[in-house]
PAROFI-986271 format. One record per residue (C-alpha): residue number from 0; x, y, z. Coordinates in nm, 2 decimals, padded with zeros to 4 digits, m for minus. Example, Ala and Ser with C-alpha at 12.3 -4.5 7.8 and 13.67 -1.06 7.14 Angstrom:
BEGIN
@rofi->0	x->01.23	y->m00.45	z->00.78
@rofi->1	x->01.37	y->m00.11	z->00.71
This chain:
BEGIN
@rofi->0	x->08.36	y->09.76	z->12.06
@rofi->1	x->08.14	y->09.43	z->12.07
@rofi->2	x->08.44	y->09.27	z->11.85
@rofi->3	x->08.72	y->09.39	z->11.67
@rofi->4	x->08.73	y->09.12	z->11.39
@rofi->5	x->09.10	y->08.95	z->11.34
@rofi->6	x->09.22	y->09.27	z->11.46
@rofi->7	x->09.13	y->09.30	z->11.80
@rofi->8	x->09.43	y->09.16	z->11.97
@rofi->9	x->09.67	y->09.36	z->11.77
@rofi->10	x->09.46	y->09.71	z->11.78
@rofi->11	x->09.41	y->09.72	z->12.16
@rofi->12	x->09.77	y->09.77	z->12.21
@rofi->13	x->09.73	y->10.10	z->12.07
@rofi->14	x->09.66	y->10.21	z->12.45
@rofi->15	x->09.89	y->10.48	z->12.51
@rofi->16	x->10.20	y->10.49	z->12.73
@rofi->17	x->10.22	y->10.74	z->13.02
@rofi->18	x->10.55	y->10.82	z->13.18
@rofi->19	x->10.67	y->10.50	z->13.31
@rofi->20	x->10.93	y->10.45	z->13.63
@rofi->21	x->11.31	y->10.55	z->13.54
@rofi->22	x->11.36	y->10.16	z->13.59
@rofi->23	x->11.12	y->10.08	z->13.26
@rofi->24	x->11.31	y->10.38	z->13.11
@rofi->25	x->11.68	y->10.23	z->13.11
@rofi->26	x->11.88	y->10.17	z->12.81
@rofi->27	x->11.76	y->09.78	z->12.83
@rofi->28	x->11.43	y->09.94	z->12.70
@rofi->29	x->11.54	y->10.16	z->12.43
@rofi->30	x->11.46	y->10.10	z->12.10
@rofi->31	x->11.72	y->10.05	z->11.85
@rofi->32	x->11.72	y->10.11	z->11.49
@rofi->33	x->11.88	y->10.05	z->11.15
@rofi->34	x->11.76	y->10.05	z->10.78
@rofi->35	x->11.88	y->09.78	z->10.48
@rofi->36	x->11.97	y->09.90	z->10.17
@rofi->37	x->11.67	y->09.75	z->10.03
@rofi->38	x->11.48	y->09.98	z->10.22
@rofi->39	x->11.37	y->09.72	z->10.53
@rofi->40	x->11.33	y->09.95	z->10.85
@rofi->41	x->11.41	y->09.69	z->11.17
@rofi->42	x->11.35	y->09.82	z->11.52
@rofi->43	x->11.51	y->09.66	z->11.79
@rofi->44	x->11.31	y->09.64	z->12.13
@rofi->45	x->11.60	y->09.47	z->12.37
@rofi->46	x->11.45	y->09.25	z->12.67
@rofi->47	x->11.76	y->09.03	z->12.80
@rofi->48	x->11.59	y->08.82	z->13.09
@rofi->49	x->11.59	y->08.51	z->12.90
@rofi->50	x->11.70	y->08.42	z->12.57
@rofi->51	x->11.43	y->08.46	z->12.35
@rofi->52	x->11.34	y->08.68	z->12.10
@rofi->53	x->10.99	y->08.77	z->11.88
@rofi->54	x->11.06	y->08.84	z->11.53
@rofi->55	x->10.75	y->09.02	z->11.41
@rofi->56	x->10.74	y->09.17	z->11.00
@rofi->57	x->10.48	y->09.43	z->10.96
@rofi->58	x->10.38	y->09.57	z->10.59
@rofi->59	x->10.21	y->09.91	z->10.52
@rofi->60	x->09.91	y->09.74	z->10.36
@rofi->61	x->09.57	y->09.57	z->10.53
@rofi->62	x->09.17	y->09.57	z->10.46
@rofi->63	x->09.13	y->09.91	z->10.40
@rofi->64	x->09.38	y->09.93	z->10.05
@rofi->65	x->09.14	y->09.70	z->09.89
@rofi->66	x->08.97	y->09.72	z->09.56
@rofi->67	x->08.57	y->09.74	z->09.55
@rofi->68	x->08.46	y->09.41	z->09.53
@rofi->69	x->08.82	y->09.26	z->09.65
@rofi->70	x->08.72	y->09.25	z->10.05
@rofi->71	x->08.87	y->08.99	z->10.24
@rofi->72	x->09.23	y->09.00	z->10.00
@rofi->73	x->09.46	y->09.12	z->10.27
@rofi->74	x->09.35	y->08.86	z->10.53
@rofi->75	x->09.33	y->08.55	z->10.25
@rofi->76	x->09.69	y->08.60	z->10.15
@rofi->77	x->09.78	y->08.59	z->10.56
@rofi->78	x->09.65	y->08.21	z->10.50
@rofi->79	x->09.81	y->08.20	z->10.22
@rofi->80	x->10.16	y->08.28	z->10.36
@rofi->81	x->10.18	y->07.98	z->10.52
@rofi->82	x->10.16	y->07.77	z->10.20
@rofi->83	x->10.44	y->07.64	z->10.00
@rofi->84	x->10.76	y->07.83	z->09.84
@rofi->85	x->11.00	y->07.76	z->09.60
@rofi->86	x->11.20	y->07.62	z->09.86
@rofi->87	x->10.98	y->07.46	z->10.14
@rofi->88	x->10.66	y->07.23	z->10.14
@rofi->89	x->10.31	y->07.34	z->10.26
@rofi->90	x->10.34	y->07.31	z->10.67
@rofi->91	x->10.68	y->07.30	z->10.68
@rofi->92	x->10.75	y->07.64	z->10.85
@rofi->93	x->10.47	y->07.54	z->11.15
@rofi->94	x->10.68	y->07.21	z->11.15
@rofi->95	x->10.98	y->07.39	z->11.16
@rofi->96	x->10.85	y->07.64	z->11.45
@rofi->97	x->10.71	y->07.34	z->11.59
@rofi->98	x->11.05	y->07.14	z->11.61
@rofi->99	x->11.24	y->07.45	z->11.73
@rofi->100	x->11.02	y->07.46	z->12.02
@rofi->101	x->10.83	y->07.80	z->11.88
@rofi->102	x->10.50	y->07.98	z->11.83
@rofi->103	x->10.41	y->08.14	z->11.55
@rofi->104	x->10.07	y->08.37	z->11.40
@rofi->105	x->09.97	y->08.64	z->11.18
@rofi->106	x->09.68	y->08.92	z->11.17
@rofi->107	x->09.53	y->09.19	z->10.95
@rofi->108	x->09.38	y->09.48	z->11.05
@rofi->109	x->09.23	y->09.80	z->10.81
@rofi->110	x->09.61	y->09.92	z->10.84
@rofi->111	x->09.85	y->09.66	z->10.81
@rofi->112	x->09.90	y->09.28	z->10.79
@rofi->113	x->10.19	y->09.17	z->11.01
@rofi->114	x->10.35	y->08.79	z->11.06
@rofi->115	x->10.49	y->08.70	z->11.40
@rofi->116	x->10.73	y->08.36	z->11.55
@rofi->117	x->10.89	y->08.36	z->11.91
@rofi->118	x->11.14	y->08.15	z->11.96
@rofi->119	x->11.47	y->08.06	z->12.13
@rofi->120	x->11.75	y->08.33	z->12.04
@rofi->121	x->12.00	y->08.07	z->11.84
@rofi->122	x->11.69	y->07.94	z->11.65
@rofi->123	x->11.68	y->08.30	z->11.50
@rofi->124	x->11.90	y->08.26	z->11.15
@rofi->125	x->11.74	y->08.00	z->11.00
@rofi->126	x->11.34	y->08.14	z->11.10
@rofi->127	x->11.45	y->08.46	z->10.90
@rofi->128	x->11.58	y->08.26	z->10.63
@rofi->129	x->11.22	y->08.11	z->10.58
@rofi->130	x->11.10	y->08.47	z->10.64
@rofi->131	x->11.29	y->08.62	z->10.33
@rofi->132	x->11.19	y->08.27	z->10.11
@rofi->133	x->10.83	y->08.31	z->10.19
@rofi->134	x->10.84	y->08.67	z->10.13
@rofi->135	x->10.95	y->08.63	z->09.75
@rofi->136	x->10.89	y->08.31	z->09.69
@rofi->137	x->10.54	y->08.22	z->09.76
@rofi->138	x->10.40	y->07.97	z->09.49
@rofi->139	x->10.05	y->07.94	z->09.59
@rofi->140	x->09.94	y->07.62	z->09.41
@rofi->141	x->09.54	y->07.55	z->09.37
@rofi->142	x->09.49	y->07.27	z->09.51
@rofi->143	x->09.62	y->07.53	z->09.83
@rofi->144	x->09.44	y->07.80	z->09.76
@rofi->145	x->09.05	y->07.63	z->09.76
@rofi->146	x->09.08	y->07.47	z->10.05
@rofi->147	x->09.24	y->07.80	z->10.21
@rofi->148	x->08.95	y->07.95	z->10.08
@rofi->149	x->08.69	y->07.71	z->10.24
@rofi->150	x->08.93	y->07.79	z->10.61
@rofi->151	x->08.83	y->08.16	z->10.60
@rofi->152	x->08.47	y->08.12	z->10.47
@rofi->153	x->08.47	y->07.88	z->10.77
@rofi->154	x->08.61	y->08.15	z->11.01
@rofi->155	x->08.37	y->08.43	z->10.86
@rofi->156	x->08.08	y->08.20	z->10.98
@rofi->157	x->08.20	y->08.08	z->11.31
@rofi->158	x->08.35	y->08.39	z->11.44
@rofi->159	x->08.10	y->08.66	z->11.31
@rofi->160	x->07.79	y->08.52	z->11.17
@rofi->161	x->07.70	y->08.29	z->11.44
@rofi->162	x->07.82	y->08.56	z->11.71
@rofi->163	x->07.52	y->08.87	z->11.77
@rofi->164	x->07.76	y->09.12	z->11.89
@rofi->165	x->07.99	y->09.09	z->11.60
@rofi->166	x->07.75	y->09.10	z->11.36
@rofi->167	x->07.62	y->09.39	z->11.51
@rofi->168	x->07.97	y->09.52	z->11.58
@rofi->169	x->07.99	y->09.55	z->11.18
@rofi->170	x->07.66	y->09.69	z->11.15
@rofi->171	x->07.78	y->09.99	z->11.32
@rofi->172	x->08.16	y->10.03	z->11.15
@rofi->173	x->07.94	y->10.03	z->10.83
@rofi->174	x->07.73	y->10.33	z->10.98
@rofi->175	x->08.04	y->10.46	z->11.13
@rofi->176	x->08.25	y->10.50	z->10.85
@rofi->177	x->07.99	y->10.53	z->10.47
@rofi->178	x->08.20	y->10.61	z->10.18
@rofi->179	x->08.52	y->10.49	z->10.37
@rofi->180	x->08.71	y->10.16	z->10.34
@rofi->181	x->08.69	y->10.12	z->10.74
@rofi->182	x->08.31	y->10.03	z->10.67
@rofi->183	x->08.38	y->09.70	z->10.46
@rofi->184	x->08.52	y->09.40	z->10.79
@rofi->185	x->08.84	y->09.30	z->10.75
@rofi->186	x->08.77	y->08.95	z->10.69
@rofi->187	x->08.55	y->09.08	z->10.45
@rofi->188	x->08.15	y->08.97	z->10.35
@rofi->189	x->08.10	y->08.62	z->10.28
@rofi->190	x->08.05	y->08.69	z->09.88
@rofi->191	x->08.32	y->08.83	z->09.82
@rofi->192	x->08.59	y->08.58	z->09.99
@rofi->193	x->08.40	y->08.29	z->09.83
@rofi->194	x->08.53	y->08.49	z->09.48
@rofi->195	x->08.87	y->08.57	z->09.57
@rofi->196	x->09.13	y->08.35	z->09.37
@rofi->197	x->09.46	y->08.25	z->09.35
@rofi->198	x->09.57	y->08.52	z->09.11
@rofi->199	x->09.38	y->08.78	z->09.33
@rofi->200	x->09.66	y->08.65	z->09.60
@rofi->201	x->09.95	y->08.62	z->09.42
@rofi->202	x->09.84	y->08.98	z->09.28
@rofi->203	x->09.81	y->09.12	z->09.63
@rofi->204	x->10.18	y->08.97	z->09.69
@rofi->205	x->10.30	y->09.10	z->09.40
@rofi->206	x->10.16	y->09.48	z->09.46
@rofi->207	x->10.25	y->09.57	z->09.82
@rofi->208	x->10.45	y->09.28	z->09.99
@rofi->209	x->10.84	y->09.40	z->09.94
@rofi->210	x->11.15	y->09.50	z->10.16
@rofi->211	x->11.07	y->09.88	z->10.11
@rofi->212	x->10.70	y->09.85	z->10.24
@rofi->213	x->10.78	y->09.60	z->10.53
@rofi->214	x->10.92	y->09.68	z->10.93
@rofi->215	x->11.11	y->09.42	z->11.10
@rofi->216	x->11.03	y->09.44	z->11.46
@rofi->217	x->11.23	y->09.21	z->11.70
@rofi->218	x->11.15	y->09.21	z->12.05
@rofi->219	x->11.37	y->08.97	z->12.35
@rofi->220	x->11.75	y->08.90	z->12.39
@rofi->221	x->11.91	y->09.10	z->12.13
@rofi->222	x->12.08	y->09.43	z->12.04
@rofi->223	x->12.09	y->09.63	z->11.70
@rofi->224	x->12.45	y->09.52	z->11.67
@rofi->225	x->12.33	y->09.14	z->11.67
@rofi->226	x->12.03	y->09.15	z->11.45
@rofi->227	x->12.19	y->09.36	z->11.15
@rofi->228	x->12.43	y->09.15	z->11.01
@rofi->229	x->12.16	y->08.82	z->11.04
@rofi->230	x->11.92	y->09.06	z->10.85
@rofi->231	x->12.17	y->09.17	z->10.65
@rofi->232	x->12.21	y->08.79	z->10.55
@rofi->233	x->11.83	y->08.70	z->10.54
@rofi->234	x->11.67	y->09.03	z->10.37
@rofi->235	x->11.97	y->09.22	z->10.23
@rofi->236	x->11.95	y->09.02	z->09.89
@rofi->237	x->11.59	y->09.10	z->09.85
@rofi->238	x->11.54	y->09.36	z->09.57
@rofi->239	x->11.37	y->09.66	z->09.65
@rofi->240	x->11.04	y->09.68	z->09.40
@rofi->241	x->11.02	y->09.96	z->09.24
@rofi->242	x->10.67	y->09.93	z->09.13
@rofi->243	x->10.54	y->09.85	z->09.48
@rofi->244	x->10.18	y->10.04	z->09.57
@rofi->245	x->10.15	y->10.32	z->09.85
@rofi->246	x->09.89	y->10.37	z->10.06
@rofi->247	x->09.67	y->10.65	z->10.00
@rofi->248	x->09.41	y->10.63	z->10.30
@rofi->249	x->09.12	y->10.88	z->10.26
@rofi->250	x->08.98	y->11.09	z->10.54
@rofi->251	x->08.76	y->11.03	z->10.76
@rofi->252	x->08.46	y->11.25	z->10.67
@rofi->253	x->08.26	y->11.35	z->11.01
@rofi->254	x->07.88	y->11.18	z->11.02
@rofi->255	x->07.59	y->11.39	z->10.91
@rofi->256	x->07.40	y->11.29	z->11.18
@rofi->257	x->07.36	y->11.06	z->11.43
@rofi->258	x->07.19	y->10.71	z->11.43
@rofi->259	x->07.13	y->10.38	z->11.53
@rofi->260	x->07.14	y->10.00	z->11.46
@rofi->261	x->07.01	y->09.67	z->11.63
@rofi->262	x->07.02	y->09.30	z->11.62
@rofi->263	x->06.87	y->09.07	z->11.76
@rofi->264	x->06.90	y->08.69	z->11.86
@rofi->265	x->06.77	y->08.44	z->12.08
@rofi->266	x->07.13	y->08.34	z->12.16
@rofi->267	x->07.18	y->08.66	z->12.33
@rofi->268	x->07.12	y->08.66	z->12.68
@rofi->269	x->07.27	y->09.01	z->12.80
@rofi->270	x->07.10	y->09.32	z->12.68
@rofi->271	x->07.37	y->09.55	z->12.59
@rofi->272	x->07.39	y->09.96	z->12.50
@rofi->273	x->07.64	y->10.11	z->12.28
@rofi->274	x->07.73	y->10.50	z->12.19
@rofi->275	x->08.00	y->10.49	z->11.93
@rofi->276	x->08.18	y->10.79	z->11.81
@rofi->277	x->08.44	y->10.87	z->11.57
@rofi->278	x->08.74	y->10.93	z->11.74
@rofi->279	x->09.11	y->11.03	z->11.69
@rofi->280	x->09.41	y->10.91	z->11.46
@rofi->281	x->09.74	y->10.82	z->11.60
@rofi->282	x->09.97	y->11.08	z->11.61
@rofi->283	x->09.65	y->11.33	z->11.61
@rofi->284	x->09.80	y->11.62	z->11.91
@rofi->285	x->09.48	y->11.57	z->12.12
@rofi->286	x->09.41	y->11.20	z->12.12
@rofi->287	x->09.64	y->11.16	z->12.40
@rofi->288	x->09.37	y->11.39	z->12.59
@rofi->289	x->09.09	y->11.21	z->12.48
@rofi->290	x->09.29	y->10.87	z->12.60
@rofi->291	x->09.25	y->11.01	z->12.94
@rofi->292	x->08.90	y->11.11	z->12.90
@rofi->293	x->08.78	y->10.77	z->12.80
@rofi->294	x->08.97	y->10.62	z->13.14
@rofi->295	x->08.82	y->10.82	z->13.36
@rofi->296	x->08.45	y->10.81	z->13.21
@rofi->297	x->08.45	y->10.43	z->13.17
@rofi->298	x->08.82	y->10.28	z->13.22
@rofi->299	x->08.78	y->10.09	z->13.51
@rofi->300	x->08.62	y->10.05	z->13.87
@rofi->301	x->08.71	y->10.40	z->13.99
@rofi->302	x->08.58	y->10.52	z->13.70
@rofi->303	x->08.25	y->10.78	z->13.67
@rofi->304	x->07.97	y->10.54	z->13.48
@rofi->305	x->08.09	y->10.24	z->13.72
@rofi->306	x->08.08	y->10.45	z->14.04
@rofi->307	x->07.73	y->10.61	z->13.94
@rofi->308	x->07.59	y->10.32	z->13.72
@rofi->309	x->07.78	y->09.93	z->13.86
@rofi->310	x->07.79	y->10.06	z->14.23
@rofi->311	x->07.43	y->10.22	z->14.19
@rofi->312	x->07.23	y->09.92	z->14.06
@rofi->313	x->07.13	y->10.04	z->13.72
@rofi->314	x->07.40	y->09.83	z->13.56
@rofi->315	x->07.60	y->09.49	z->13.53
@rofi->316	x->07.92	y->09.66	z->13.34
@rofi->317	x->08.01	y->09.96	z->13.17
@rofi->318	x->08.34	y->10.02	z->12.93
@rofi->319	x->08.44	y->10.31	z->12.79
@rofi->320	x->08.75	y->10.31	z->12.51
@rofi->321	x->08.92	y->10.49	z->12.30
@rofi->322	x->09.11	y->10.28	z->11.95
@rofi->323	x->09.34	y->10.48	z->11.75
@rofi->324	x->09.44	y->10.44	z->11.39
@rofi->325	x->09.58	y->10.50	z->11.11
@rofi->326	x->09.26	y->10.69	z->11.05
@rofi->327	x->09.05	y->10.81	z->11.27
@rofi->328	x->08.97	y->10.52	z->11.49
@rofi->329	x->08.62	y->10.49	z->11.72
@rofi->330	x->08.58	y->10.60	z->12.09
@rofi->331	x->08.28	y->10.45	z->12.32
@rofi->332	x->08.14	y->10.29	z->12.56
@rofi->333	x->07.92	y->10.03	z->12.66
@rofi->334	x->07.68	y->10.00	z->12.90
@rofi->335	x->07.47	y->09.65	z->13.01
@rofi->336	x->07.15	y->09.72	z->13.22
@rofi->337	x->07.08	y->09.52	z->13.54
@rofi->338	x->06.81	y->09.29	z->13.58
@rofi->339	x->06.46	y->09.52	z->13.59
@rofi->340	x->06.63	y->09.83	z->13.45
@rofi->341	x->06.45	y->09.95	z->13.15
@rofi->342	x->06.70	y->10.03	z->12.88
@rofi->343	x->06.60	y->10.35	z->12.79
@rofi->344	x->06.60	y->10.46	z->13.12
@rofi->345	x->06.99	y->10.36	z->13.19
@rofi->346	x->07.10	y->10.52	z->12.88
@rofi->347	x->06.91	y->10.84	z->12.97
@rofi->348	x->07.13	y->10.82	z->13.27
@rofi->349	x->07.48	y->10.72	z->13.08
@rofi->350	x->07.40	y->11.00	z->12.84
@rofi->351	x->07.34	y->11.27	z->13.11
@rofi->352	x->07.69	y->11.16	z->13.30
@rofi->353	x->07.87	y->11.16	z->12.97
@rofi->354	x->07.72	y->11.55	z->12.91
@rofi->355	x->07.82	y->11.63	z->13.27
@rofi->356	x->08.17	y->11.53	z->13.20
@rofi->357	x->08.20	y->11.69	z->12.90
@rofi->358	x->08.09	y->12.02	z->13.05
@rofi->359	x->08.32	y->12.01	z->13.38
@rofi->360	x->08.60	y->11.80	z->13.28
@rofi->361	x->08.79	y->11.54	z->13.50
@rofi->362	x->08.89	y->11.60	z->13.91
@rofi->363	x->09.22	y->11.69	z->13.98
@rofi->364	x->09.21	y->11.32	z->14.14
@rofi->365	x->09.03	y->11.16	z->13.86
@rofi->366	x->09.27	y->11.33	z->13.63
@rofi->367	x->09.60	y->11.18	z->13.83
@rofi->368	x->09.48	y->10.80	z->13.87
@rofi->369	x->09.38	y->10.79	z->13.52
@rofi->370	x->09.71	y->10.86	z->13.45
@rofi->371	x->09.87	y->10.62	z->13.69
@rofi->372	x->09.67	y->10.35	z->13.52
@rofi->373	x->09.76	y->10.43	z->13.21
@rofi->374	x->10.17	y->10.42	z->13.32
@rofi->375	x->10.09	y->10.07	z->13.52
@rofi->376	x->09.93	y->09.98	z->13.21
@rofi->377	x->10.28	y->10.06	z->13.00
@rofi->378	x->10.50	y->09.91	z->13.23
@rofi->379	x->10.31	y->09.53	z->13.22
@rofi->380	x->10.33	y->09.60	z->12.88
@rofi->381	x->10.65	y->09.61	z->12.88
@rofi->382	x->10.70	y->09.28	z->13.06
@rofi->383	x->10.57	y->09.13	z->12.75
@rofi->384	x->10.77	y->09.07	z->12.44
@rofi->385	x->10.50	y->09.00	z->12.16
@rofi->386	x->10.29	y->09.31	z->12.30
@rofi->387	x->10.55	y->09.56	z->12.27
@rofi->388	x->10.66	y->09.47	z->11.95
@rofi->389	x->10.28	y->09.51	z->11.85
@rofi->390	x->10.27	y->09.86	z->12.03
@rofi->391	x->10.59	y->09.96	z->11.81
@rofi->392	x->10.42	y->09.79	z->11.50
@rofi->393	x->10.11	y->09.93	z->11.49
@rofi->394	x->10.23	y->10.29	z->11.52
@rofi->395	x->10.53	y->10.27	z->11.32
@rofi->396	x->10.33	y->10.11	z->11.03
@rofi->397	x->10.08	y->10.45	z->11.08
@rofi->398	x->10.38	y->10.63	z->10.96
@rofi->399	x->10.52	y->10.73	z->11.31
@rofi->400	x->10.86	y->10.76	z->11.41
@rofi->401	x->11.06	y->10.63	z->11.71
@rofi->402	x->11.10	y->11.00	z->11.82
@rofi->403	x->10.73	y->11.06	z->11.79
@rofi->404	x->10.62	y->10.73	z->12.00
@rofi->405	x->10.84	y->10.83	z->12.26
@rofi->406	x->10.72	y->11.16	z->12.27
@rofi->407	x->10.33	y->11.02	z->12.34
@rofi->408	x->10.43	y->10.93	z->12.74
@rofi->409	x->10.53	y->11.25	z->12.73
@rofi->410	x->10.19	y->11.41	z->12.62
@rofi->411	x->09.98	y->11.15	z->12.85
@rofi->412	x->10.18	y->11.31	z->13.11
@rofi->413	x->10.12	y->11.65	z->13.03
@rofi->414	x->09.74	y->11.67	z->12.97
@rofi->415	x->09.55	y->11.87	z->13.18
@rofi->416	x->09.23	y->11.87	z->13.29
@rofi->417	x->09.13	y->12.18	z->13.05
@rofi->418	x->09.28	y->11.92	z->12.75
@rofi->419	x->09.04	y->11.66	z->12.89
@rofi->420	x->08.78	y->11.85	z->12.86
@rofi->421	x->08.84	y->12.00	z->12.50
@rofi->422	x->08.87	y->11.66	z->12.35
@rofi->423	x->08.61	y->11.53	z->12.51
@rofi->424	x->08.37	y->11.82	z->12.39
@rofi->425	x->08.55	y->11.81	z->12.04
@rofi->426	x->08.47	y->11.44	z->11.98
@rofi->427	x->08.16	y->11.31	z->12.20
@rofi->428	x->07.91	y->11.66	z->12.15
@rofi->429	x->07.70	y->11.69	z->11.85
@rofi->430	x->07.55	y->11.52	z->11.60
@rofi->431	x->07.85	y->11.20	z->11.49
@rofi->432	x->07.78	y->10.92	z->11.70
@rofi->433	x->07.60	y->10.55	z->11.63
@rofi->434	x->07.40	y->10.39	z->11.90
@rofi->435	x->07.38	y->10.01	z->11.92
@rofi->436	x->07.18	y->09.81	z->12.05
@rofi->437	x->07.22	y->09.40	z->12.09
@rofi->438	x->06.88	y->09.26	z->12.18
@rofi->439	x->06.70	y->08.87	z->12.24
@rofi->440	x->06.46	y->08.80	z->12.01
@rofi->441	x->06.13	y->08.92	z->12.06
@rofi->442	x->05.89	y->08.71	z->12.20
C-alpha cells in the first residue's frame, strides 16, 4: 500500500514462512508455551546468542473495536500508557529503559494494540513489574491527557495529512472496506481525536485491557522454564476481569463493483498506479497460495511485471503484495511509469500481464524461487528478535494457535501451481478491486 498508518511495521511481518533449513528448525527455535491462571497466554521464542531478550504484550483489541464516533481510541490510550501509575511518575518507565540500557515502543493496528522493550536478560524482573503496574494501574491525570492529545493530532498531520500517498492510501481503505471498521485509519480522522478525553481512555482501559485478553510474547535468551515463575511473580496477582469485552469483527463483505480514487499534490513528484483488491484472512486455507502468487507477479526482480515492465522501459518500480489479517486484508500492486510513458498506457499493459497470469498460473521455475524467497525471507526473520515476536503476535492475536502457525511453512511448501492459479483467479478477477492513482497537481 502507499502507507500502512502506525501499523505498517508490525503488519508486514505477516509475510509467510516457507519451509526453512533443518538448522532454523532446531529446538533453539521452538516456541514454548504456558498459560497463568489469570488467563495470560506467554509464548516463549528462545534465541540464546546473546543475552537479551524482547518482552512484547499483545491485547485482542485495536482500531477496528471502536465505537462510531470513537476513532483514534485504541491508538490515544498507546500514548497514554506511558503516563503515570499509582506507583511511578510520568517518564519514568522511558527513564527506566533508558538507564537499563533499553529500547522500548508500542503500535496499533485494526487488530490489536501491542507494547514492546528489549533489554538485557537480568534487567527483565523489574521491566515486567512496571508492565503489570501500568497495566492496572494507569491514572491518567489531565494535565497528561491534553497535551497527549495535542502529540497525536500532531502525528495525524505530519504523518498523513502532509504526506499524498497516505492520504490517498486512506482514500482507498475507505473504498476498500464501506460499512466495515477497516475503512475508518487507525489513527483515526482529525475530529474525532481532537474529542477523545480522558474518560474515553480510561474507559478503553477499563473494557478490554486485562490478563485474559492479553499475550505475552518473549523473544531472546530465555526458556519457558525461566520466564514462568517471573510472570508468575509480575502478572499472576492480576485478577482476571470478568466483564472484559470480546471482539466481534464483522465480515468482510465483497465490493459491488469496482472503482477508483485520486489525489493530487504539487509535492508529488512520482506518478504512481495502484490496483487494490480485497484479499485473504490469516488462517484462510488458500492465502498461502495467493502469498506465492503475489511473489511471483510483483515480489521482486525476477518477478513477471519487473521483467516485462522495469527491464522493458515502461516503468521505474513495480510491487506487488499480499497483507493478511484478522479480516480479510488487501492484495496489490503498484506500478510507477517511466519518464514519457503515458499512464494509461502502462496500466493497460500491468492489467493484461496480471490477466495472463491469472489464466496460466506460475512456471514450474517461477513457482520454486518464489518459494525459496519466501524461506530466505523466514530464516532472516528469524535472526531478528523483535520481528519474530511480531510474526507470533500478530497471528496469535488473530486467534491462531502455535500448531496452526507452524503448519503455514508447511502449506507455503506445498502449493502448487494449480493452487496459484485458483487463488489468484478467486481474488484478482471480477468486479472487487480500487484503482489509485497519486498525481501532481495540474498545471
Amino acid at each position: 500500500m502507499f502507507r500502512w498508518a502506525k501499523a505498517l511495521p508490525i503488519l508486514t511481518v505477516v509475510a509467510l514462512l516457507s519451509a526453512a533449513p533443518a538448522s532454523a528448525q532446531s529446538d533453539n527455535w521452538s516456541p514454548q508455551t504456558f498459560t497463568l491462571s489469570n488467563g495470560l497466554q506467554a509464548v516463549v521464542l528462545p534465541d540464546h546468542r546473546a543475552p537479551v531478550v524482547t518482552h512484547m504484550m499483545w491485547y485482542r483489541v485495536g482500531s477496528a473495536d471502536e465505537a462510531p464516533g470513537k476513532a483514534g481510541l485504541a491508538h490515544f490510550l498507546e500514548h497514554l500508557m506511558f503516563k503515570a501509575t499509582k506507583t511511578l511518575p510520568a517518564g519514568e518507565y522511558f527513564r527506566t529503559i533508558s538507564r537499563n540500557g533499553g529500547q522500548a515502543n508500542a503500535g496499533t493496528s485494526y487488530d490489536f494494540t501491542n507494547y514492546h522493550f528489549r533489554i538485557a536478560k537480568d534487567r527483565l524482573p523489574q521491566m515486567m513489574r512496571m508492565e503489570a503496574d501500568r497495566m492496572v494501574n494507569l491514572q491518567l491525570a489531565e494535565d497528561e491527557v491534553t497535551p497527549e492529545r495535542n502529540v497525536v493530532l500532531g502525528e495525524r498531520r505530519q504523518s498523513v495529512d502532509s504526506q499524498p500517498a497516505a492520504v490517498l492510501d486512506e482514500m482507498v481503505w475507505a473504498r476498500l472496506y464501506p460499512g466495515h471498521p477497516y475503512a475508518i485509519p487507525v489513527i483515526g480522522p482529525e475530529n474525532e481525536i481532537a474529542a477523545l478525553s480522558r474518560e474515553d481512555a480510561l474507559g478503553w482501559s477499563r473494557e478490554w485491557y486485562g490478563p485474559e485478553n492479553a499475550i505475552l510474547v518473549v523473544a531472546g535468551d530465555i526458556t519457558a522454564a525461566e520466564l514462568e515463575p517471573l510472570a508468575k511473580d509480575a502478572y499472576g496477582a492480576i485478577a482476571p476481569r470478568s466483564d472484559l469485552k470480546r471482539r466481534v469483527l464483522p465480515e468482510v463483505k465483497p465490493l459491488a463493483a469496482s472503482g477508483e480514487v485520486r489525489h493530487s499534490d504539487p509535492k508529488v513528484r512520482q506518478v504512481v498506479w495502484q490496483r487494490t483488491w480485497i484479499g485473504a484472512a490469516l488462517g484462510q486455507p488458500d492465502a498461502a497460495a495467493l502469498r506465492v502468487g503475489m511473489q511471483v507477479l510483483g515480489g521482486g526482480r525476477t518477478s513477471r511485471l519487473y521483467r516485462e515492465l522495469v527491464e522493458g522501459g515502461e516503468a521505474v518500480s513495480v510491487h506487488a503484495w499480499s497483507h493478511e489479517m484478522e479480516a480479510r486484508g488487501p492484495a496489490g500492486l503498484t506500478v510507477e511509469p517511466a519518464q514519457g510513458v503515458p499512464l494509461e498506457v502502462l496500466k493497460s499493459r500491468a492489467v493484461a500481464i496480471v490477466d495472463a497470469f491469472i489464466a496460466g498460473g506460475p512456471t514450474e521455475e517461477e513457482l520454486a524461487r518464489a518459494k525459496k524467497t519466501l524461506a530466505a525471507d523466514g530464516v532472516f526473520r528469524r535472526d531478528n528478535q523483535v520481528e519474530m515476536a511480531n510474526w507470533y503476535g500478530v497471528q496469535l492475536t488473530a486467534g491462531l494457535t502455535l500448531e496452526e502457525i507452524a503448519a503455514r511453512e508447511a502449506k507455503i511448501a506445498d502449493v502448487s501451481a494449480a493452487d496459484v492459479r485458483a487463488a489468484m483467479k478467486r481474488y484478482l478477477s471480477g468486479v472487487n478491486n480500487v484503482d489509485a492513482l497519486l498525481l501532481p497537481e495540474a498545471p
